[in-house]
Steps between C-alpha positions, in 0.01 A plus 500: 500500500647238692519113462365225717687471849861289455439319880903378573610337830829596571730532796625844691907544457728751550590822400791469218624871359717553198360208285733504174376253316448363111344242281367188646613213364278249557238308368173472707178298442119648668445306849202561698541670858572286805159428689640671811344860460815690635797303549766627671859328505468293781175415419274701734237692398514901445291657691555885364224650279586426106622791302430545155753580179355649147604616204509434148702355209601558167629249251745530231373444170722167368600632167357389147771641296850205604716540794800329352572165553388330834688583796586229819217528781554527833690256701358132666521586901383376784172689619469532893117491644202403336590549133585194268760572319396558070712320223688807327584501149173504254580666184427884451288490269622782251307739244671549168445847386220619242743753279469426134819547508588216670249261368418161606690309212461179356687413233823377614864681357755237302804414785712679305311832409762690661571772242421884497136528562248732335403849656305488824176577504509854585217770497529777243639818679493823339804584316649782709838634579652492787607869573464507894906438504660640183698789576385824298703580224804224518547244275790230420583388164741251321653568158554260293901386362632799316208731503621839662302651811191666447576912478427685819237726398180477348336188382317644206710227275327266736169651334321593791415858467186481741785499716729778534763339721882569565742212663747562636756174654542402830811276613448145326430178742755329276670495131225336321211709665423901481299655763318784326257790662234691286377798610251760331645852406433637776718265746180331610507115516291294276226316689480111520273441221708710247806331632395199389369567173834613441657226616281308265596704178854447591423119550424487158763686346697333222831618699441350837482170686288625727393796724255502799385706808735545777289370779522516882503153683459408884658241696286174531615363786257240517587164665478155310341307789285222412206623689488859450221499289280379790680796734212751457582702792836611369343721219196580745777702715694619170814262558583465112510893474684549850770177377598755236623731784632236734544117534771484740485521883809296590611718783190503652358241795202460558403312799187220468317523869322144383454134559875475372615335134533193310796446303365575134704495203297846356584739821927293406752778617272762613436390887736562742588340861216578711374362795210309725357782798195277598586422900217248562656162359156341440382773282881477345435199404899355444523411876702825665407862552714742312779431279669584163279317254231687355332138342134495471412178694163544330215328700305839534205420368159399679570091393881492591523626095765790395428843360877578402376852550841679549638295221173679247538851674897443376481397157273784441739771638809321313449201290815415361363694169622458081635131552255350304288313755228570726371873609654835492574685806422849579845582528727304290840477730429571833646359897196315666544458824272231665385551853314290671190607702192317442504119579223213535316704802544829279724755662578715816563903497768379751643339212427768237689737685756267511537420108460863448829583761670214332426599117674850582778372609466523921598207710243246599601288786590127377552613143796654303419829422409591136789655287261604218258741688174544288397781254100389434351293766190311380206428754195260347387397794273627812185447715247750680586735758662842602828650389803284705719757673747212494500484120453896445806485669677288285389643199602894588847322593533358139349811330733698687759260347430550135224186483169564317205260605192357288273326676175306396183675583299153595197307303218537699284703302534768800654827621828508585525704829542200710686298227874440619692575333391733282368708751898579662668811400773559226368208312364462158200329495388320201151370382425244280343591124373300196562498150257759440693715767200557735527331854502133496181421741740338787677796519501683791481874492518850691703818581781275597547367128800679339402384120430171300657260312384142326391194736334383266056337519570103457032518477579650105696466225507857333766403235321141343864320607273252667681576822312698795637828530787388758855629575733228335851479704687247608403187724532106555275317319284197637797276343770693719649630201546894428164616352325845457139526670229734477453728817286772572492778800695806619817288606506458132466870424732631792837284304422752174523763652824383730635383150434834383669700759834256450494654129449868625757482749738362250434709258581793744828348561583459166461873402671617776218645718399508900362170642177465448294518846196406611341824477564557170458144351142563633474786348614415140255193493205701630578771232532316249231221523209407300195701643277282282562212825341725729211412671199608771614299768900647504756342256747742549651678203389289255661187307909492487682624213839310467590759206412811695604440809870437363535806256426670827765372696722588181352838554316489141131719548377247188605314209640649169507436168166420277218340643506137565168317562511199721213231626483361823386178305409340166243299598196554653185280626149643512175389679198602392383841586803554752699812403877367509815736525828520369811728533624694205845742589687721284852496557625723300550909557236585277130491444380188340132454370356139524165369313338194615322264240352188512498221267269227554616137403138335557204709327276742700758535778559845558695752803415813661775707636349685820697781505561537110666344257771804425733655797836671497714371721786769662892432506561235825135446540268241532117421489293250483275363220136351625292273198167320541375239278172565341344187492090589410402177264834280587445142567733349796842441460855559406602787256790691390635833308823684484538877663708730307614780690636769222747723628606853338821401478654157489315190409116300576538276775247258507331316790326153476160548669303172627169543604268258693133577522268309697705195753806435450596125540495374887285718631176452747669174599474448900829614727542266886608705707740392812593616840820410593655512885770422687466202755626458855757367336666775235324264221264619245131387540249567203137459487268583214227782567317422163468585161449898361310512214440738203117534560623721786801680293720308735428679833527301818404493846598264792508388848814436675634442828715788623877445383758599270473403144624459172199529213567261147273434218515273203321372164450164407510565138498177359225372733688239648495536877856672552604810505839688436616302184659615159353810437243499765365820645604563861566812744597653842349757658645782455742409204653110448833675508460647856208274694428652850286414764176645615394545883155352518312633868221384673165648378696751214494440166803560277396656144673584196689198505497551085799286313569366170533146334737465199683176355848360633756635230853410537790551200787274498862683518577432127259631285490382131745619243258628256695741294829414554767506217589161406642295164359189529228306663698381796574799609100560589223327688289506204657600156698741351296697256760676236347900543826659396714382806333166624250537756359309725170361522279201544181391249190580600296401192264279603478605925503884444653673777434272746805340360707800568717584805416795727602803385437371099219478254363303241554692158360372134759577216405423132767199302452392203144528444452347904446654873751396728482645864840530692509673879713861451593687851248741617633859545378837636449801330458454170698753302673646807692401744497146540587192673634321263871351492787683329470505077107434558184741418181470664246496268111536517305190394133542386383482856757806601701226723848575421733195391903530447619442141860554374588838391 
């Protein structure tokens, strides 16, 4: 089905390639077309047969369940053409979220309530040991003053005769602490269970202080960055696991083929000198051709607006990581080395070629040559067309030097065989997946894809963190301060997987192996992706995996040591009947058997699991995990329940499931969509072409004039008259992050133009400092609630946790008879690996969302 003709009069202009482009940042009111019925520039009529331009869009859900506090909108600018500029800055408006655990409360705390609170309200868990690390027949003890060490031997005095066991002592960690190992009579090992049971008797003897398992820990190198918890796509690609291997890539440069950088104070020491390549000075922008200063003039987008696309692609590759502010980098210490390519006309290959001879090191005429020659080179850019010999070139020239290349695989929804430059040789081409690891749907795809890693669907919001499903790096906010911004396409996959190959490289280096080259680097990540990514249309290998792909440049088949179940996330939104997917890995070197069950929060709600509830999941493997809601008898609206996934070893970890059946709030409201064009005079000219309505599941189809175009929609949510405020619904075509234009002929149509409306999100650089250690209340922005060591919070008692700063929730503790509600920092993985700060545990609240406590 398709809706009612969109008739638009717009004006033929020329062909523009390499369109690099990002949000628009301005506000626009509806204005009815001009009365001329094809306008040209000079104001002649066109006398060329209309074409026609179709498609269809989808718009993100605006979330029920809080999205923080509200964030800045875009900027006021000046609009060019026919467009009235809107008044920016109407309030988000912001849902608080429905968990009984963080209840709507009204009474109102006493000022100076500030004492130890009462237990959080926690769900009852099944009392059940935690074996999955203890190591099999070793325990540690403590004697108390005076009291001689217990007899090597047997430990019948112990009375424990169901166990025959013998100790015998190994060296003691220190003078106050024996190291003990019990083995049967015949030399064989007790097993975990029986090792702590005797640990237990021992606990309890008269004689000693103590005694307990000797366990086996793992690094946690997990960064304390204020927005972390909002970094899905690091656990998506296994980062946590893989940071336990390597953080460090500090001899390794990896060269940024981009729009250039911004000075931001979360990429601080890791960019290096780089350098401007773009020889057209218009496009430059900064008033000369070529030259030493790799700046991002900005001005790239359609309106004269800035995309600060290099500046994103950088902070997710190396994101000055663990200083307490911002985002976390693939690679924690690592040389970036900005070259600039693309400019406000996009970019040449003359000029490619160009960055690519400079990044290695090779003299460019007019520049000084480059005394840090690159390791990783990092392409998220490209257009249609054949393989450039010019590039190929290039590229065999650098691969022949050591260089590896990733390069993004494009987000038209289409095959990559004439997508430069994924379709060059020696490259790794990388595609663009979602939360759920399939494809995201801008993706493009073919035999030319080398594997996939996150990009991210801004359309949903998988998690419930009332954020579209973007990539979160680095950027400059509408203020011109440092901010972090949602993106989503492959140039915001292809930096994951340049990150990662900075860590593999290193990681060679550091255990004294051969450089890692190009062929094998492919190799590694194609062996050792998720196949669960795959898909009909060619996605390569599968979906990266940051934890594999670096034991195998160590030279490590698979992990060892007891299993170790990880989640790709800990929350998870549903929609109706939809089956959803998440990824569930075992990192361990042995077999680890997982059982799903769900526990409903609102009666009557209930989950299938597809493809069964029990699985065993193989040492270094991964799979993943499809539910359904049933929802036979359900009224509309918002539910929730908590996912325990029971390993055979280790602990539950718990998911907090939301669930939306029937509409979710926004949606069937009308979408204008725009055609925007480029005058006689290099300035952007808008006209409406009408409004797309739900009644026709938002497909489109309308007249133009033959040109070049760039394709915008928008939502006037709050009904009055202008579009692109606070929170307001908007998108390019094919992704806001990388607009391009479309060729519009005389008597064709152009279909499948299919592209996605979410809200403007934008994070400021400081974060809150929920959960910070503090000892009085000066020391917070909020209060300092005594939890052991102080800790920082603000009261949410009577708001709920629309009170609470991003990357915090609104908790109820129990004082004195009275509910209080106080925002805690939210964490992942509860009961495993976390991301909480140092001396913290994340814990699982009723929902399953994890929050940080002291230790």
């Amino acid at each position: 089905m398709t809706g009612p003709p969109l008739l638009v009069s717009l004006a033929s202009v020329r062909i523009h390639s390499f369109a690099r482009v990002s949000l628009l940042l301005l506000g626009l009111s509806a204005c009815p077309p001009t009365d001329d019925p094809n306008p040209t520039p000079d104001g002649g009529e066109q006398d060329e047969d209309p074409g026609a331009v179709s498609g269809q869009l989808t718009l993100a859900p605006l979330s029920e369940f809080g999205a923080g506090t509200p964030v800045p909108g875009p900027a006021d600018v000046t609009a060019s053409g026919k467009l009235q500029v809107g008044t920016p800055g109407a309030t988000l408006a912001q849902g608080i979220a429905t968990d009984p655990a963080l209840a709507r409360l009204s009474k109102s705390p006493p000022r100076d309530l500030f004492s130890r609170f009462g237990e959080i309200q926690t769900p009852p868990q099944p009392a059940r040991p935690q074996l999955g690390n203890i190591i099999p027949g070793e325990v540690l003890v403590q004697r108390r003053p005076r009291t001689p060490g217990l007899k090597v031997g047997a430990v019948q005095a112990l009375r424990m005769p169901e166990l025959d066991v013998r100790l015998e002592a190994l060296p003691p960690p220190s003078s106050r602490v024996e190291h003990l190992r019990a083995r049967r009579p015949d030399g064989a090992p007790l097993n975990a269970e029986e090792t702590l049971a005797l640990a237990t008797r021992l606990n309890d003897h008269p004689d000693y202080l103590s005694a307990e398992p000797n366990r086996r820990v793992y690094a946690q190198a997990l960064p304390d960055d204020r927005h972390i918890a909002l970094q899905w796509h690091l656990p998506s690609m296994s980062l946590p696991e893989a940071w336990d291997l390597q953080t460090d890539a500090s001899d390794i440069v990896v060269a940024v083929l981009d729009t250039g950088i911004i000075n931001h104070a979360d990429l601080g020491s890791n960019v290096i000198p780089g350098a401007d390549l773009i020889s057209d000075p218009t496009s430059a922008g900064d008033g000369n051709g070529r030259d030493q200063d790799p700046t991002d003039e900005g001005g790239d987008n359609p309106n004269g607006g800035s995309s600060w696309h290099g500046t994103h692609v950088a902070g997710t590759i190396g994101a000055d990581t663990n200083n307490g502010r911002g985002i976390a980098g693939v690679a924690w210490s690592v040389n970036i080395l900005p070259v600039r390519v693309l400019g406000r006309d996009g970019g040449t290959t003359a000029d490619i070629v160009a960055g690519i001879e400079w990044a290695m090191g090779r003299p460019v005429s007019g520049l000084t040559t480059n005394p840090r020659p690159a390791d990783v080179l990092n392409l998220s850019l490209g257009g249609d067309g054949a393989p450039s010999a010019a590039v190929q070139s290039a590229i065999d020239s650098a691969v022949a030097q050591g260089a590896i290349f990733a390069v993004a695989a494009g987000n038209e929804n289409e095959d990559t065989a004439r997508k430069f430059p994924c379709n060059q040789q020696r490259v790794i081409c990388v595609g663009a997946s979602k939360p759920n690891t399939r494809r995201a749907s801008y993706s493009n795809f073919g035999a030319e894809v080398t594997l996939m890693a996150p990009g991210g669907e801004v359309a949903e919001d998988t998690n419930g963190d009332g954020y579209g499903d973007g990539v979160l790096s680095t950027a400059r906010g509408s203020d011109g301060a440092d901010a972090y911004l949602f993106y989503n396409g492959t140039s915001m996959a292809t930096p994951h997987v340049a990150g990662l190959l900075a860590l593999m490289k290193q990681a060679r280096r550091d255990a004294s192996l051969s450089e890692l080259t190009h062929a094998e680097a492919s190799a590694m990540l194609a062996q050792t992706a998720i196949p669960g990514a795959q898909c009909n249309e060619g996605c390569g290998a599968g979906l990266v995996n940051a934890h594999g792909a670096i034991l195998a440049a160590l030279g490590q088949a698979q992990p060892s040591g007891p299993g170790r179940l990880s989640v790709a996330t800990t929350r998870l939104t549903l929609r109706d009947q939809t089956p959803s997917e998440f990824l569930v890995s075992n990192y361990g070197g042995e077999p680890v058997g997982v059982t799903a069950a769900f526990s409903p929060l609102s009666g009557g709600l209930e989950l299938d699991f597809p493809d069964g509830a029990s699985f065993t999941l193989q040492p270094g493997t991964s799979r993943t995990v499809s539910v359904r809601v049933r929802t036979a008898g359900l009224p509309d609206g918002a539910y929730e329940g908590t996912l325990a996934l029971t390993p055979s070893v280790g602990t539950p970890i718990f998911i907090s499931v939301r669930i939306r059946i029937g509409p979710a709030p926004g949606e069937g409201r009308d979408a204008l969509i725009i055609f925007m064009y480029l005058d006689e005079n290099e300035e952007w000219q808008a006209e409406t072409g009408g409004l797309v309505t739900n009644a026709y599941e938002y497909r489109y189809r309308g007249e133009v004039p033959p040109g070049e175009y760039v394709v915008v929609a928008a939502v006037d949510e709050d009904g009055d008259g202008e579009y692109l405020e606070d929170g307001e619904r908007y998108g390019f075509y094919p992704t806001n992050e990388s607009p391009e234009f479309i060729t519009v002929r005389s008597g064709d149509e152009v279909t499948g133009i299919d592209f996605t409306l979410s809200p403007y999100r934008e994070l400021s650089g400081e974060g809150s400092d929920i959960g910070e250690v503090c000892d009085n209340h000066g020391e917070c922005n909020g209060v300092c609630l005594d939890l052991g060591p102080g800790y920082c919070s603000v009261d949410c008692t009577s708001a709920g946790s629309a009170a609470c700063p991003v990357g915090s929730t609104c908790y109820a503790f129990s004082s004195g008879g009275e509910e209080v509600g106080y925002c805690l920092a939210d964490c992942a993985s509860p009961g495993g690996q976390s991301t909480c700060r140092a001396g913290q545990t994340c814990e699982a609240s009723q929902s399953g969302k994890g929050y940080c406590m002291p230790d």
